[in-house]
C-alpha positions in Angstrom: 26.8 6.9 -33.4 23.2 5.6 -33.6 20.3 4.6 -31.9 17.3 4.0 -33.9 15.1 3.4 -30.8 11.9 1.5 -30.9 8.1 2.8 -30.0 8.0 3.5 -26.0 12.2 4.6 -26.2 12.6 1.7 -23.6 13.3 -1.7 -25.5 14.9 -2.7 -28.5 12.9 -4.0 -31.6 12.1 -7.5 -32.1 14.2 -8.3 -28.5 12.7 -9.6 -25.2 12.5 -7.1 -22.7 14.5 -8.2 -19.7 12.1 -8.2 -17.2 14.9 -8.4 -14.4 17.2 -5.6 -15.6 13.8 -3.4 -16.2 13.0 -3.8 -12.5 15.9 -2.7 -11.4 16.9 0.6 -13.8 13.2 1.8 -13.0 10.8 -0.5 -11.6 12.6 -0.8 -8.0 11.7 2.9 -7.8 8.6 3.3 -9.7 6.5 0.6 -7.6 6.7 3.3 -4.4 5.0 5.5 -5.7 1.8 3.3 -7.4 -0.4 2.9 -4.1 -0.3 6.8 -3.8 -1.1 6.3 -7.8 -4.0 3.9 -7.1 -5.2 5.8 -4.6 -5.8 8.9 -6.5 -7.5 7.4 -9.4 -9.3 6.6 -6.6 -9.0 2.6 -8.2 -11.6 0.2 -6.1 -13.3 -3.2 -5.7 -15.3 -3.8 -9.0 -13.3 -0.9 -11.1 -12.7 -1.4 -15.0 -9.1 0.6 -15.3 -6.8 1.7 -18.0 -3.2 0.9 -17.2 -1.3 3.2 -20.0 2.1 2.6 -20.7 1.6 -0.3 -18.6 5.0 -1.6 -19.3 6.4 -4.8 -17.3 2.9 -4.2 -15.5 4.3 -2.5 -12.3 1.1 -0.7 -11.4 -1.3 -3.1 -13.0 0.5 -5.7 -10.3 -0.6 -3.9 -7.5 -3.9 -2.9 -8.9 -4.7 -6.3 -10.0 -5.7 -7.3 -6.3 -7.6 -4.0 -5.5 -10.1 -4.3 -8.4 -10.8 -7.7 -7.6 -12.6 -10.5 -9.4 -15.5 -8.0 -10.4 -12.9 -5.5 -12.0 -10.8 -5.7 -15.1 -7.6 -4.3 -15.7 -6.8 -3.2 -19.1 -3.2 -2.9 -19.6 -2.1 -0.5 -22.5 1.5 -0.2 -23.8 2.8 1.1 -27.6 6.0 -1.8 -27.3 4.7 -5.0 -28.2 7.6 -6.4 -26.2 6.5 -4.9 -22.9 3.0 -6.5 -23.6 4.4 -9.9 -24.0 6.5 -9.0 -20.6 3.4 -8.1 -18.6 1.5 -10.8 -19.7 3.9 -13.4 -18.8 4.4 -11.8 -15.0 1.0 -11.2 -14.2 -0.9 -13.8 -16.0 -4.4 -13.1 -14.6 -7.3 -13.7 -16.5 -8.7 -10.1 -15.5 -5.7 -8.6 -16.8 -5.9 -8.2 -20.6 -3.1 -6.4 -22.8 -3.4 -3.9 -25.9 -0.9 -2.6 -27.9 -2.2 1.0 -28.6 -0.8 4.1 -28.5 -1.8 6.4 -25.7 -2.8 9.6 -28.0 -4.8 7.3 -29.7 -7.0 4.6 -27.7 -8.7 2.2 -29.4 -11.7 2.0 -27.1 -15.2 3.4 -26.9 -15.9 6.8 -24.8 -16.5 6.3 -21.3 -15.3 2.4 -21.1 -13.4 2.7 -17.9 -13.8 3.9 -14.3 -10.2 4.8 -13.6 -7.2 5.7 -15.9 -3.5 5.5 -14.7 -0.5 5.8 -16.4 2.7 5.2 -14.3 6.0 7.2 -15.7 4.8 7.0 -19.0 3.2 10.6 -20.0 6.7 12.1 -20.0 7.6 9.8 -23.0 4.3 11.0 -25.4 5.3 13.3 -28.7 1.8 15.2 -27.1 1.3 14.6 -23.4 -1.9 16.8 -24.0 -3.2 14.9 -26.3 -2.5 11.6 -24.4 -4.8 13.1 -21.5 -7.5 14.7 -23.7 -7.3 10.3 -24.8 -7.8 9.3 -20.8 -10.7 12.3 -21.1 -12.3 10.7 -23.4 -12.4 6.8 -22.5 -13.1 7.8 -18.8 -17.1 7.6 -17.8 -18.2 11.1 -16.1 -17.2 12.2 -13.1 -14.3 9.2 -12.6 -10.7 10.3 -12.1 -7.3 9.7 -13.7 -3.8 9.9 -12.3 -0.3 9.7 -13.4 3.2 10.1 -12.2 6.0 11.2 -13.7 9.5 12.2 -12.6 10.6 15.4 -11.0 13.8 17.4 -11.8 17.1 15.4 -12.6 18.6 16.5 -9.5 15.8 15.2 -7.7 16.1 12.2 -9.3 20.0 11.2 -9.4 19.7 7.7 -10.4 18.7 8.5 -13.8 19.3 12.1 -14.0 23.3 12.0 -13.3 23.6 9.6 -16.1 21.2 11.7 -18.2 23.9 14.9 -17.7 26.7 12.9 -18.3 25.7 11.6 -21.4 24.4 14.8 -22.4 27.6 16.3 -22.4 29.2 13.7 -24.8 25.5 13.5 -27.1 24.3 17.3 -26.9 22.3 16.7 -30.0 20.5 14.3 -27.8 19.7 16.3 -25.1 15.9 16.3 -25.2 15.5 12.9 -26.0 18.1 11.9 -22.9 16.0 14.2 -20.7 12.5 12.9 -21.9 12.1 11.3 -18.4 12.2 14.8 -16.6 9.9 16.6 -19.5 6.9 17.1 -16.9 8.8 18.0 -13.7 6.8 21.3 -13.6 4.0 20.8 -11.6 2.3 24.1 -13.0 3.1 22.5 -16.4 1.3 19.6 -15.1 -2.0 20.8 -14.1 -2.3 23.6 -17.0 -2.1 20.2 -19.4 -5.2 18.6 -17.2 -6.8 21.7 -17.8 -6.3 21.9 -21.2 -8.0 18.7 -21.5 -11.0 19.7 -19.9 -10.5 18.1 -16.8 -12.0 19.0 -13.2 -10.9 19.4 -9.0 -6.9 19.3 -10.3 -4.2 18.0 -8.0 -0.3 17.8 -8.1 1.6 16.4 -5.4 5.3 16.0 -4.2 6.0 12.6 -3.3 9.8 11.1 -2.3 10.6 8.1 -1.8 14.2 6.3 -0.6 16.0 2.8 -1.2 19.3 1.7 -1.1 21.1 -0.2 -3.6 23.7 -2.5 -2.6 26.6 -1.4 -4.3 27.8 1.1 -7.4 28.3 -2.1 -9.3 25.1 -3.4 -8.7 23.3 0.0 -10.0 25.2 0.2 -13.4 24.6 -4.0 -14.2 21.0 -2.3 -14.7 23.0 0.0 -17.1 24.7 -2.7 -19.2 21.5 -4.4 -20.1 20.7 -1.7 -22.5 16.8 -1.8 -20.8 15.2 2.0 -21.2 16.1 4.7 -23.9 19.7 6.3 -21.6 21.2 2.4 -21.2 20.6 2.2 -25.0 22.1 5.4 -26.3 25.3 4.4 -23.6 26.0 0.8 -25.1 25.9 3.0 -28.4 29.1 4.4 -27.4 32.7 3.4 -28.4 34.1 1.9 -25.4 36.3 4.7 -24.6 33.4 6.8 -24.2 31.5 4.4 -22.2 34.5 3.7 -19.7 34.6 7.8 -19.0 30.9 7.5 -18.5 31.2 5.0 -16.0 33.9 6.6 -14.1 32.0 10.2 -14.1 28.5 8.6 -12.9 30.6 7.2 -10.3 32.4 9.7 -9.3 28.9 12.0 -9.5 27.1 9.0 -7.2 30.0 8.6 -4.6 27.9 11.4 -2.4 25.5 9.2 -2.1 27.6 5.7 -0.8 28.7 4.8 2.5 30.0 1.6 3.4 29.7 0.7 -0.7 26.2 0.9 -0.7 24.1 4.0 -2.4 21.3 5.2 -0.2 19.2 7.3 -3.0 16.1 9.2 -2.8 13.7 10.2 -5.7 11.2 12.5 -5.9 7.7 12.1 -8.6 4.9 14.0 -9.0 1.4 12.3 -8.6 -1.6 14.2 -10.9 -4.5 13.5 -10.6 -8.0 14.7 -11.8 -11.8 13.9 -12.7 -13.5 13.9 -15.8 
């Protein structure tokens, strides 16, 4: 089996992200937890922000209208393809894309007033780097946040699929569990630290949805949008049908009257320069 994937794990090379199928592996859960994001980058009327790992532009959408027509949003992403994604849903003229790579941003110190980066830090070869980046391109005294994903356990809409292919991939492991690499809170904060940041906070946050059916969460799946759909349509289909059949089996807990009522739980970080 292989899976060469691209920069950013989530798309394919040279392919159109599906904006649709994105939105509903991750961005139907990720958008519950951006006001708390917002809120403690502390993100205002007349800010200049850094969106890294911006993505399909999930947070930048709801930031977009906070800022203002004083503000600018900078939206940050190392795939290409999620640029040209975000750029087609939020076309705003005070939105303004930039492929760069979060560990090394291509803008001058102190540019911005707030720096958030929504379920992307998880994903960086050096998440400590990536924030001694957010450091540096933040002006005195503003703040950054992020969120990123708690335990699998805690999160059962990726993480049951992440075990399960685990156990046919184990030379995959880390990679499959990438999302989950920052579900430590104390790992969190001693990573702000390390990057010289100030007044450090990590909170809990959950969140619940329901999705409308089993079927309905693994068409998500089949797209092949985000690094664990990928390495799954890798499989032979033998493999793939007993993947299917364990996840569901594994979700069943959660489903009554066919439809999956799911929590997740993230971790929001958050500190000043």
């Amino acid at each position: 089996m292989s899976t060469d994937y691209a920069p950013g794990l989530h798309v394919v090379t040279g392919q159109a992200v599906d904006v649709s199928a994105y939105d509903r592996w991750v961005g139907r859960w990720s958008r519950l937890f951006v006001p708390s994001l917002l809120a403690a980058a502390q993100v205002s009327p007349g800010s200049v922000v850094l969106d890294v790992s911006t993505g399909t532009g999930e947070a930048a959408l709801a930031a977009l209208p906070v800022v203002g027509a004083s503000g600018m949003l900078v939206g940050a992403d190392i795939a290409p393809e999620m640029l040209v994604a975000a750029r087609a849903r939020l076309n705003a003229p005070l939105f303004r894309p930039v492929a760069a790579d979060g560990q090394a941003l291509p803008f001058k110190n102190g540019s911005f007033d707030a720096v958030v980066c929504q379920l992307g830090l998880q994903f960086f070869p050096d998440p400590a780097l990536g924030l001694r980046e957010f450091r540096r391109v933040l002006r005195p005294g503003a703040r950054v946040a992020v969120c990123v994903i708690s335990t699998p356990d805690q999160a059962p809409m990726w993480g049951v699929l992440a075990d399960t292919l685990s156990r046919l991939l184990p030379e995959r492991r880390n990679v499959l569990h990438l999302s989950f690499a920052l579900s430590d809170p104390r790992k969190l904060e001693n990573l702000f630290a390390e990057a010289a940041f100030r007044d450090i906070r990590v909170q809990r946050e959950v969140r619940s949805d329901i999705i409308e059916s089993f079927d309905e969460y693994w068409a998500a799946i089949e797209t092949g949008t985000g690094s664990q759909p990928q390495t799954y349509l890798a499989l032979p289909e033998p493999d793939r049908r007993t993947v299917h059949e364990a996840v569901r089996a594994q979700l069943a807990r959660f489903e009554t009257d066919g439809k999956l009522a799911m929590s997740v739980e993230m971790l929001i970080g958050s500190a000043q320069a």
